[in-house]
VMD Tcl script that draws the C-alpha trace (Angstrom):
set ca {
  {32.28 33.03 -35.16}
  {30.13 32.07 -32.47}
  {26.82 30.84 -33.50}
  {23.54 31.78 -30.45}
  {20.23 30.57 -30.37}
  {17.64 32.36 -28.28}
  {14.32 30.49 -27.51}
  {12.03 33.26 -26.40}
  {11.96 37.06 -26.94}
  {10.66 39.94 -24.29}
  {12.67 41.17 -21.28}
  {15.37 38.08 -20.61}
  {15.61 37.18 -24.56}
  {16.48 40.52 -26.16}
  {17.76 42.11 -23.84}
  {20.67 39.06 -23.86}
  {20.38 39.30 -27.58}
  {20.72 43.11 -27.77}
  {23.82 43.10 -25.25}
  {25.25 40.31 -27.17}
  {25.53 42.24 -30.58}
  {26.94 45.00 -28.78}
  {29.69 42.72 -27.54}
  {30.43 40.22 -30.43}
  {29.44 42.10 -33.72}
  {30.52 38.78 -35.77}
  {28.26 36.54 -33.88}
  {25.57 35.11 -35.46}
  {22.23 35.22 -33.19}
  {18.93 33.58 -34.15}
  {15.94 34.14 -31.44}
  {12.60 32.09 -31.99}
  {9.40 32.95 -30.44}
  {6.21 31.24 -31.27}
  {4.31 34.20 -30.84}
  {3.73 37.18 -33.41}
  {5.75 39.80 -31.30}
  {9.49 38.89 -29.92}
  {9.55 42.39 -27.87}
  {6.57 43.86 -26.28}
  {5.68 45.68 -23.23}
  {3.77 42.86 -21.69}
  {3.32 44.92 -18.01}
  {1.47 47.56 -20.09}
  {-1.11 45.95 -21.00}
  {-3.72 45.63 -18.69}
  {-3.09 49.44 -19.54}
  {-4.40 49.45 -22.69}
  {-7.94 47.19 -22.00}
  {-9.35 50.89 -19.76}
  {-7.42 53.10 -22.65}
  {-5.27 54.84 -20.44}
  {-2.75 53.48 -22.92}
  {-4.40 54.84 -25.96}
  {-2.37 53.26 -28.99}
  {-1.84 49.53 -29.56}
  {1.70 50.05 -31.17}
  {3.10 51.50 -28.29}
  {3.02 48.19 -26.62}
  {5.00 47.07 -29.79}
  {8.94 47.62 -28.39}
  {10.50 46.68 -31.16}
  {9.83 44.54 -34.97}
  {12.04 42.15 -36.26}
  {12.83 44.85 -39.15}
  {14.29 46.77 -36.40}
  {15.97 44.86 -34.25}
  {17.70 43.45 -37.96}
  {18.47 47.19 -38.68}
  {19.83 47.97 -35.47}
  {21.69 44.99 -33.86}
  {21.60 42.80 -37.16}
  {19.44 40.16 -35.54}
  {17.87 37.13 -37.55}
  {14.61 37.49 -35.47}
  {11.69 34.85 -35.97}
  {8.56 35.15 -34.85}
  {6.09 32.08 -35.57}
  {8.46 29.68 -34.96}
  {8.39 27.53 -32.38}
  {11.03 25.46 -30.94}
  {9.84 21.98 -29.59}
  {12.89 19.67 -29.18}
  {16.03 20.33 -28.14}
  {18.98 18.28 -28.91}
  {21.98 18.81 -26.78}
  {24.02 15.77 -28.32}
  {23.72 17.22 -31.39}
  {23.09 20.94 -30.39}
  {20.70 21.17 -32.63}
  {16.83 22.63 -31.95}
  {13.69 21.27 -33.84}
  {11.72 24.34 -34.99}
  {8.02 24.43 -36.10}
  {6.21 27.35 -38.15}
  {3.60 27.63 -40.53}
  {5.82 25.80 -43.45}
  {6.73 22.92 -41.54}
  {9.72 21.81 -39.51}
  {13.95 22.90 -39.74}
  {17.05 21.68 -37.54}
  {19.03 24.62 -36.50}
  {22.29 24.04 -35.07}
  {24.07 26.27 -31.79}
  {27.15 26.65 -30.06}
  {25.34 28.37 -27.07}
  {21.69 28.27 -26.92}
  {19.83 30.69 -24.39}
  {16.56 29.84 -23.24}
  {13.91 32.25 -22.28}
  {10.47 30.85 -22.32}
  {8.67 33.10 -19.72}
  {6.15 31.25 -17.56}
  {2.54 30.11 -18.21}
  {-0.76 31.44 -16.44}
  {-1.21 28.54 -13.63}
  {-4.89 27.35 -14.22}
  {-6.04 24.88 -11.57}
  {-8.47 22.27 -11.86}
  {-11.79 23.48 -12.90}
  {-15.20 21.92 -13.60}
  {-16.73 23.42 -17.30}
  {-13.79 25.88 -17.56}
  {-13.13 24.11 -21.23}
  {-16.40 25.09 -22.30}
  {-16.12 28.46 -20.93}
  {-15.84 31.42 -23.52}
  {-15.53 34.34 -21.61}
  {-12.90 33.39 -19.15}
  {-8.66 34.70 -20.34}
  {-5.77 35.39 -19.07}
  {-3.43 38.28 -20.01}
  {0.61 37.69 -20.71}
  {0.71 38.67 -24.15}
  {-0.29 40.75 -26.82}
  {-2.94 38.01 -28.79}
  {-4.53 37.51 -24.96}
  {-4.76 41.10 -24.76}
  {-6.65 41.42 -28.12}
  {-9.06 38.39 -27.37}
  {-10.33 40.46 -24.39}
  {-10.39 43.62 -26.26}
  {-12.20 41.66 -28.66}
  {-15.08 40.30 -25.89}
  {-15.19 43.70 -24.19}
  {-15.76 45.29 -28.18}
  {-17.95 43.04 -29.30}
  {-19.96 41.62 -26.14}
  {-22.29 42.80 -24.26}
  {-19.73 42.81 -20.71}
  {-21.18 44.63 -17.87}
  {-20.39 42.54 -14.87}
  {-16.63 40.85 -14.82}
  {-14.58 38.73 -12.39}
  {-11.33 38.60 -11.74}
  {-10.23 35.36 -9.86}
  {-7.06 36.00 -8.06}
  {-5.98 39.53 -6.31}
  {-1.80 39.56 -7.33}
  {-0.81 42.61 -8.71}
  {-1.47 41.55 -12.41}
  {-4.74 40.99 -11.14}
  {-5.40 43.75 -9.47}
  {-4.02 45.87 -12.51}
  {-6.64 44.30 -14.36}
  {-9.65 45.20 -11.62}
  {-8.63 48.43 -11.74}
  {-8.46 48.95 -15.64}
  {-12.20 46.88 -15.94}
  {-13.42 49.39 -13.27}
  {-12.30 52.40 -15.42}
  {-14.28 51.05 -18.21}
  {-17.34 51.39 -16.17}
  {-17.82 47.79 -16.13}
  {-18.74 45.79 -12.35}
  {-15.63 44.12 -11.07}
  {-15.64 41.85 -8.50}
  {-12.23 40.13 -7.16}
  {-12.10 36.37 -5.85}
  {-8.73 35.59 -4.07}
  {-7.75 32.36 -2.00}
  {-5.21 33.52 0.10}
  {-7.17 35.06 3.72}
  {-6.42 38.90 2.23}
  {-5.53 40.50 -1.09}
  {-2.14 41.08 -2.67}
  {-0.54 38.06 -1.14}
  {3.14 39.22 -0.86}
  {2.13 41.91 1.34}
  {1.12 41.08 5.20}
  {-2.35 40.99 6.39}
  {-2.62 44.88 7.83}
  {-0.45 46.26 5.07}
  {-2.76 44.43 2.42}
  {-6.25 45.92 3.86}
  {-5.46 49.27 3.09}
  {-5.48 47.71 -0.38}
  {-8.92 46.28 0.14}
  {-10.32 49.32 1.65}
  {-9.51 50.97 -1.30}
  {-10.63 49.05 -3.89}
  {-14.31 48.90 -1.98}
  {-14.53 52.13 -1.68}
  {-13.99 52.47 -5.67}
  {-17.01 50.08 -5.73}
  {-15.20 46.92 -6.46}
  {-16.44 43.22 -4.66}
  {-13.96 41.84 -2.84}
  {-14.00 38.49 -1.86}
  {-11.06 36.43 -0.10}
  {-10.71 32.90 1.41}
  {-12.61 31.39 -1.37}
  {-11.21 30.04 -4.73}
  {-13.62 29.37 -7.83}
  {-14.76 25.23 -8.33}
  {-16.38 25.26 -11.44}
  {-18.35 27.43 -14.38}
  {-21.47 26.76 -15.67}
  {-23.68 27.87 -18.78}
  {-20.11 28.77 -21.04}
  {-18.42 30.44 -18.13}
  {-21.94 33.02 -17.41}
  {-22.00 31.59 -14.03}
  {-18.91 30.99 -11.45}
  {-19.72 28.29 -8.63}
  {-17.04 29.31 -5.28}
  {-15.51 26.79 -2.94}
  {-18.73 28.00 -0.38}
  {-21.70 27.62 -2.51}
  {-21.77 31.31 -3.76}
  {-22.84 31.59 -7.95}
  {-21.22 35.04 -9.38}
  {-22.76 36.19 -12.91}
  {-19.65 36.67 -15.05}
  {-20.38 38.19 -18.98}
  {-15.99 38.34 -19.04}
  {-13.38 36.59 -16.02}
  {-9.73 36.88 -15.96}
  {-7.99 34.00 -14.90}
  {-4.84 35.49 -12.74}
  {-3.92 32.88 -9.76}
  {-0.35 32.70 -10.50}
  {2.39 31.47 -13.06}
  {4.59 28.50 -13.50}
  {7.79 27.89 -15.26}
  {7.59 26.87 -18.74}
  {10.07 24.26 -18.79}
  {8.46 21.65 -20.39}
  {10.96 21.73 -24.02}
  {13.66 21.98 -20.95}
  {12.26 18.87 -19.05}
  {12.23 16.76 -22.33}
  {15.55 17.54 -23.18}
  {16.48 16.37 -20.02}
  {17.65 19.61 -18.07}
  {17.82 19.27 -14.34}
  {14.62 20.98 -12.70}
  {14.15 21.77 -9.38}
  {11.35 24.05 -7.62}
  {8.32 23.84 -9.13}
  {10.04 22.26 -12.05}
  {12.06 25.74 -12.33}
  {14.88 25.59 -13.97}
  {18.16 24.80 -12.62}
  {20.72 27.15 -13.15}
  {24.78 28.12 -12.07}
  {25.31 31.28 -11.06}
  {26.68 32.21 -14.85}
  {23.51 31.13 -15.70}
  {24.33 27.56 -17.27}
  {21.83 25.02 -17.07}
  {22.45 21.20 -16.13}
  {24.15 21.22 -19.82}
  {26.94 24.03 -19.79}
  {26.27 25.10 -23.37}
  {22.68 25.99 -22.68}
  {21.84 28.72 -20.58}
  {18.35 30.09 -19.32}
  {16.79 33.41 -17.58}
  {14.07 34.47 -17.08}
  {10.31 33.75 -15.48}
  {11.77 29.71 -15.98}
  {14.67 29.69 -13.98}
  {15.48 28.97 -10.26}
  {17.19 31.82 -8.38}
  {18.79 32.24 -5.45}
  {16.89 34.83 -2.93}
  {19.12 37.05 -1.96}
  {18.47 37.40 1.74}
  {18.13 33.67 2.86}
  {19.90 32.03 -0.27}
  {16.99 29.55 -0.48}
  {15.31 28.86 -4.13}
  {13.40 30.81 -5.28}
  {11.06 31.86 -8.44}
  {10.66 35.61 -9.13}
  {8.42 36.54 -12.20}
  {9.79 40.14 -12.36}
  {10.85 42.34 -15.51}
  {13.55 43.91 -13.57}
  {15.38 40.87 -12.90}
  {14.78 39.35 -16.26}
  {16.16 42.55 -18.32}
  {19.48 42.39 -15.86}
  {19.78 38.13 -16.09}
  {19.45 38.46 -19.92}
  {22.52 41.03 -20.10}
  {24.69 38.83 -17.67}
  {24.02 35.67 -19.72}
  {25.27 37.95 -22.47}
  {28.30 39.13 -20.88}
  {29.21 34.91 -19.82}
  {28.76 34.26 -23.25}
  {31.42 37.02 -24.34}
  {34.04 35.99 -21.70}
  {33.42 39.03 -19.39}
  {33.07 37.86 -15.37}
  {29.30 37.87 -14.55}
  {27.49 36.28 -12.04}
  {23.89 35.64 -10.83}
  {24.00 37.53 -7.14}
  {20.21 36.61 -6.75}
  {17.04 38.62 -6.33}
  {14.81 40.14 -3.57}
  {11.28 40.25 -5.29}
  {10.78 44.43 -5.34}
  {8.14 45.14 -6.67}
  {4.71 48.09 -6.86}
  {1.19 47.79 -8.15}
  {-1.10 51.34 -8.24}
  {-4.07 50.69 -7.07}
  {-6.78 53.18 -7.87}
  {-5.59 56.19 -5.55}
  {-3.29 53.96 -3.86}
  {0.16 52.44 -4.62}
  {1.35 49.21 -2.66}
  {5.23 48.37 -2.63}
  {7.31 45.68 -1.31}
  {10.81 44.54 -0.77}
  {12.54 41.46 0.04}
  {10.73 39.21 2.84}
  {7.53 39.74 4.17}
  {6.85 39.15 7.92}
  {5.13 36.36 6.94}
  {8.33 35.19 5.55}
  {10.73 35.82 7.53}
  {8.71 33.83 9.86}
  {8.61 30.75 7.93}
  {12.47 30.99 6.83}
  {12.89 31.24 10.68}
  {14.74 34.30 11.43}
  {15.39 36.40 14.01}
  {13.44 39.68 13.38}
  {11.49 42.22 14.80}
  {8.93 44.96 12.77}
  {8.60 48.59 12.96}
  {5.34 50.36 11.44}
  {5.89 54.34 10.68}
  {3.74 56.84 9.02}
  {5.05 60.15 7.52}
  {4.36 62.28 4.65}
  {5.54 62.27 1.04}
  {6.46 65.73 1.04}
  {6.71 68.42 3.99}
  {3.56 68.09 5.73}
  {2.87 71.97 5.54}
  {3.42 72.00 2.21}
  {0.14 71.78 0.22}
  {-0.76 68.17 -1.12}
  {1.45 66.11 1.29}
  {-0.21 62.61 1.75}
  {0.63 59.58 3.97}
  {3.26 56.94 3.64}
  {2.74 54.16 5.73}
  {6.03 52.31 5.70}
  {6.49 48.41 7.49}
  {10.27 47.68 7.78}
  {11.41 43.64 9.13}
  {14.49 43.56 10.21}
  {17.14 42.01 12.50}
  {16.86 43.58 16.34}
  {20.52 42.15 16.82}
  {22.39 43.12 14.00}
  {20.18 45.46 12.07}
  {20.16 43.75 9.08}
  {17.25 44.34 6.88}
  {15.09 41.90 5.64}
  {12.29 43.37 3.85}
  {9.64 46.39 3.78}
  {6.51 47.56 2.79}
  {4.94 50.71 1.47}
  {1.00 51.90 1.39}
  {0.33 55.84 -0.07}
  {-0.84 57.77 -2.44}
  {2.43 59.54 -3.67}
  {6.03 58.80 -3.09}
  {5.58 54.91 -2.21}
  {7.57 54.11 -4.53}
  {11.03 56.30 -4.22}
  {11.04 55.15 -0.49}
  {10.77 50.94 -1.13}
  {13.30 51.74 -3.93}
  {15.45 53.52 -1.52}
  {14.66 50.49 0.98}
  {15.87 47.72 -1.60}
  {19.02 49.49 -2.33}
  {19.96 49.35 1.51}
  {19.25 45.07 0.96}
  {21.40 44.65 -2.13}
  {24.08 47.25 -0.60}
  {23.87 45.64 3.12}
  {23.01 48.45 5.05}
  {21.77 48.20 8.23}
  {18.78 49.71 9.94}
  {21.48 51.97 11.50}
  {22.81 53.43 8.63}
  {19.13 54.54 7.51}
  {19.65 57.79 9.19}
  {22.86 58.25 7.85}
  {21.09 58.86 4.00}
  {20.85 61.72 2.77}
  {18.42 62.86 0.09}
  {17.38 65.84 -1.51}
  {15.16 68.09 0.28}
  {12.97 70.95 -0.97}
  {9.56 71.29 0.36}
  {7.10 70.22 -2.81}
  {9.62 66.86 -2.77}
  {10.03 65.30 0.77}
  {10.92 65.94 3.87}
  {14.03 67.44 5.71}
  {13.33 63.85 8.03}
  {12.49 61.09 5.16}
  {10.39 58.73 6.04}
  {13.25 56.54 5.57}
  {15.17 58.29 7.86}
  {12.49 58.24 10.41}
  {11.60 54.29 10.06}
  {15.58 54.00 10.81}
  {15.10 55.77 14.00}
  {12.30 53.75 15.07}
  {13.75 50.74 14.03}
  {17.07 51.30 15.98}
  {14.98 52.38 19.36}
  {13.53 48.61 19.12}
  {17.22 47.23 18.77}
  {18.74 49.36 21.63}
  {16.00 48.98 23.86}
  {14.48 52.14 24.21}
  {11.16 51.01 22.92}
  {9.29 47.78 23.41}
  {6.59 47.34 20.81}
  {3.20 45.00 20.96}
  {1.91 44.06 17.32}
  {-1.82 44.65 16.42}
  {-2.04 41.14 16.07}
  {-0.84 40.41 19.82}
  {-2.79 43.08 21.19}
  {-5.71 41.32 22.32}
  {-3.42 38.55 24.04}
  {-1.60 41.05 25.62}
  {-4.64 42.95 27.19}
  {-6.31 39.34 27.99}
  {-2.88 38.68 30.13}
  {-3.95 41.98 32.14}
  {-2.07 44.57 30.82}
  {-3.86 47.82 30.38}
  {-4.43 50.06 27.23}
  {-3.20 53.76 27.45}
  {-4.55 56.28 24.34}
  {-2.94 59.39 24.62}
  {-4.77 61.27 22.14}
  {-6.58 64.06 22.18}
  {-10.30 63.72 23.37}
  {-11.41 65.11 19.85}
  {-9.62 62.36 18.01}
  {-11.81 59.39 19.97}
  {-14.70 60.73 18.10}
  {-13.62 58.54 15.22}
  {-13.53 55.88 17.20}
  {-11.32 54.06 20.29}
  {-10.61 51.21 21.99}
  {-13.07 49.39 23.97}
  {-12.33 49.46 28.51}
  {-9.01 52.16 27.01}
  {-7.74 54.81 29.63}
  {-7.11 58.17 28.19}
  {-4.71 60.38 29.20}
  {-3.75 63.01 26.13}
  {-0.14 63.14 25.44}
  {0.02 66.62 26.69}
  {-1.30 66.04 30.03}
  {0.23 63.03 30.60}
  {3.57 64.32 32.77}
  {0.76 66.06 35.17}
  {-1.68 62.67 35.57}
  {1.24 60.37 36.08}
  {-0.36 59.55 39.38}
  {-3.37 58.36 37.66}
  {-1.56 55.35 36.48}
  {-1.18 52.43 38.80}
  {2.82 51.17 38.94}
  {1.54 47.56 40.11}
  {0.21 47.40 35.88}
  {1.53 46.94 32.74}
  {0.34 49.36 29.91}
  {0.53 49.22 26.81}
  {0.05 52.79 24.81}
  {-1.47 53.79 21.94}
  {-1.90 57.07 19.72}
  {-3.01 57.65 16.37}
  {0.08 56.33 14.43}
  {2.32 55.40 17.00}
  {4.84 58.70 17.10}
  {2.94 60.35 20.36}
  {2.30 56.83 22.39}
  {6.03 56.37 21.47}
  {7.21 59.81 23.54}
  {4.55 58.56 26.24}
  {6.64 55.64 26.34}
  {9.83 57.40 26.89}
  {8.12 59.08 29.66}
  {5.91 56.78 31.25}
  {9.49 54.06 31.58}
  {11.52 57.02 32.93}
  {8.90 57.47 35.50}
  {9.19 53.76 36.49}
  {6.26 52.20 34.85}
  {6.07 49.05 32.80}
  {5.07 50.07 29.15}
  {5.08 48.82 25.61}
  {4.11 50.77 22.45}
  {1.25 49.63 20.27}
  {2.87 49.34 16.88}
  {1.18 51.26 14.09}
  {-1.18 52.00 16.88}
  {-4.98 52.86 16.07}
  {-4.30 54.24 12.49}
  {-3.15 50.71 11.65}
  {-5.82 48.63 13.91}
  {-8.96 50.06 12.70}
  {-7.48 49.47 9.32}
  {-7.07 45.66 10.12}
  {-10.00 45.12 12.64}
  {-12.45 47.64 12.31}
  {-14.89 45.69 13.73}
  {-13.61 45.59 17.50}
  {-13.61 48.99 18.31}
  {-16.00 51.79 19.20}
  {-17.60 54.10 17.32}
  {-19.18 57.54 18.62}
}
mol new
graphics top color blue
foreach p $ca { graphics top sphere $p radius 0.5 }
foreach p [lrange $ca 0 end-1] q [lrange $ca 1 end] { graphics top cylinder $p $q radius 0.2 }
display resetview
């Protein structure tokens, strides 16, 4: 009988526990957690501070009564392991009676990750100021927002957990404002896919301020000095900047670490000492596209390492393939979804890739309620492979960057995009997915049919001489247009031909970058030197607002 210790419940440690029973039904398995709940629905709860999740328990998962019923599980909350032995195999265990030595044959660690808290003047003496990754955080901010007077709250970092959170404050009628380092919010997005994010949350009311990271609190955590001078009156802040491993039990029983002391793992999941294994928010894996380290905090990836680390355990042929970060956050109206690399990324890993910006509907557009899906795909121009994409909309985000990570993990190409077929009924998509369509695009970049300027390079392009073409209608400049911009509508283009002088170089714009794109087509056929603004003006008066005209 094989004897397995689990340090840690939630996503990696029951769900290895759960899928070991189901394999060895004579093993015996122990899991310690130092907290009151071993299995709880810790992405639901910033759900539960506005009350759109209304009952407490249904955070609760599952008890240790009946996980024991169930899977016959010796489940321990309270107990904290803090020494590990791996001479001896044995694991020092503290709860409220003292200390015990258990013994293992395989132990499995899962210890999650910590909220990263950098360096900050008076935040000790601050009393308003959490952060949220379990159940007894959630109920000391319940407890502050119940029994406090809390009208105007901060939330210092603008990730998705804590953008979950502005939300949920806002829908308690409480003032939110958001403080983020990075130059935009949500990080893992790029810059132009992010500020449809931030328009959003200011038009909901929220404060959003980026570039600027909080120094220091004053008067208990009432007042919030920023990196610039600013003061922000705080009665309640969430601390959300980021987590780190917790591999501190692992460092002192001298496991190998590696990126930001993450955990060092095989691919079956064995750490630096083969009986001990680890998954999880603590481990180092391998991303998936560039095979470089990496640390991915996800659920999804922690549910599937915790049943693999089962199935190594039990002698069945597993292995750790890697992960490629998918992930969605709802934002008020809004959901934002991403993929594998960001442009950002792929940039820094130094690839070869281009980008291809689309915008289509979630449903058939003449179909009542279809919205917009603004879709950003990175890719290889020479091969097609597909290195990541992004997803802004109101509806249907999230079945097209699931559809989009599938292609990653099953190697498909930006030319077999077109090839997928989905079901089609008018009230559920398309009869050409957006999918599909960013395909298309994508593969008229890689054969040459299109050339594409970035909004980002437009304004080098355009100092370099080149000359802006909007073909849309004369109706549509009256929200706005390019400054010194010829227009030419799409439909009278073929006829004004002659207007355009063959000695320039244009580059053309519409409203989302379908029209400019058949303007394009027709402007290079006619001999003319042309690129296609990518995303075109839907996309730049998103990002820069501020540098174009308004009637």
């Amino acid at each position: 009988m094989t004897k397995v210790v689990i340090v840690g419940g939630v996503a990696g440690g029951m769900s290895a526990a759960t899928r070991l029973r189901r394999l060895q039904e004579d093993a015996e398995i122990i899991i310690f957690e130092k907290g009151p709940y071993v299995s709880f629905a810790n992405c639901g709860l910033p759900y539960y501070v506005s009350g759109e999740i209304s009952d407490r328990d249904q955070l609760l998962v599952q008890t240790p009564e009946s996980l024991k019923a169930r899977f016959n599980l010796d489940v321990r909350p309270y107990h904290e392991v803090i020494a590990i032995n791996p001479e001896m195999k044995t694991v020092t265990v503290k709860n409220n009676a003292g200390t015990l030595e258990e013994t293992y044959d395989k132990l499995i660690l899962s210890p999650g990750a910590s909220p990263f808290v950098p360096p900050m003047t008076g935040l000790d003496e601050a009393t308003n100021v959490f952060s949220l990754r379990n159940v007894p955080d959630l109920d000391a901010i319940m407890k502050q927002l119940e029994e406090k007077g809390t009208a105007e709250t901060v939330v210092i970092g603008a990730g998705f957990i804590g953008l979950e959170m502005a939300e949920n404050l806002h829908a308690r009628g409480l003032k939110v404002t958001i403080v983020e380092k990075a130059p935009h919010v949500l990080p893992p997005l790029d810059e132009e896919m992010a500020a449809f994010v931030t328009q959003e949350l200011e038009r909901k009311g929220v404060t959003v301020i980026t570039g600027q990271s909080a120094t220091a609190f004053e008067e208990a955590g009432k007042k919030i000095i920023l990196e610039d001078g600013t003061i922000l009156k705080s009665d309640l802040t969430i601390l959300s900047v980021g987590v780190q491993p917790e591999t501190k039990l692992a460092k002192a029983a001298g496991l190998a670490l590696g990126l930001r002391d993450g955990l060092k793992v095989n691919e079956h999941y064995q750490t630096s000492n083969p009986d001990i294994y680890a998954v999880g928010d603590a481990i180092i894996v391998k991303n998936q596209i560039t095979g470089a380290d990496a640390l991915i905090s996800l659920a999804s990836p922690a549910n599937r390492q915790g049943r693999q680390v089962a199935d190594v355990i039990a002698g069945l042929k597993r292995t750790n393939k890697g992960s490629i970060g998918t992930a969605i956050v709802r934002v008020f109206d809004l959901s934002a979804a991403a993929t594998g690399l960001s442009e950002r990324a792929a940039k820094l890993a130094g690839l070869d890739f281009a980008v291809i910006h689309t915008s289509g509907k979630d449903h058939a557009g003449y179909y009542p309620g279809a919205t917009d899906v603004i879709l950003k795909l990175i890719f290889n121009p020479q091969t097609g492979e597909i290195y990541g994409a992004q997803g802004i909309g109101k509806k249907g985000v999230d079945k097209r960057i699931d559809i989009l990570a599938t292609a990653i993990k099953g190697n498909l190409t930006i030319f077999d995009l077109p090839e997928l077929e989905f079901t089609y009924a008018p009230p559920f998509g398309a009869a050409k997915d957006p999918v599909n369509m960013i395909g298309y695009a994508a593969m008229n970049l890689a054969e040459g049919l299109s050339d594409s300027v970035q909004w980002h390079e437009l304004n080098d392009e355009l100092a370099g001489g080149k000359m802006l073409l909007d073909v849309r209608s004369e109706g549509e400049l009256a929200n706005g247009k390019f400054p010194n911009a010829l227009n030419i509508p799409l439909n009278e283009l073929r006829e004004r031909m002659d207007e355009l002088d063959a000695s320039k170089e244009y580059v053309v714009s519409c409203h989302s970058g379908q029209r400019s794109y058949i303007a394009e087509r027709q402007m290079k056929q006619a001999g003319l030197k042309v690129q296609n603004l990518d995303g075109a003006f839907a996309l730049y008066k998103t990002v820069r607002p501020e540098e174009l005209e308004y009637v």
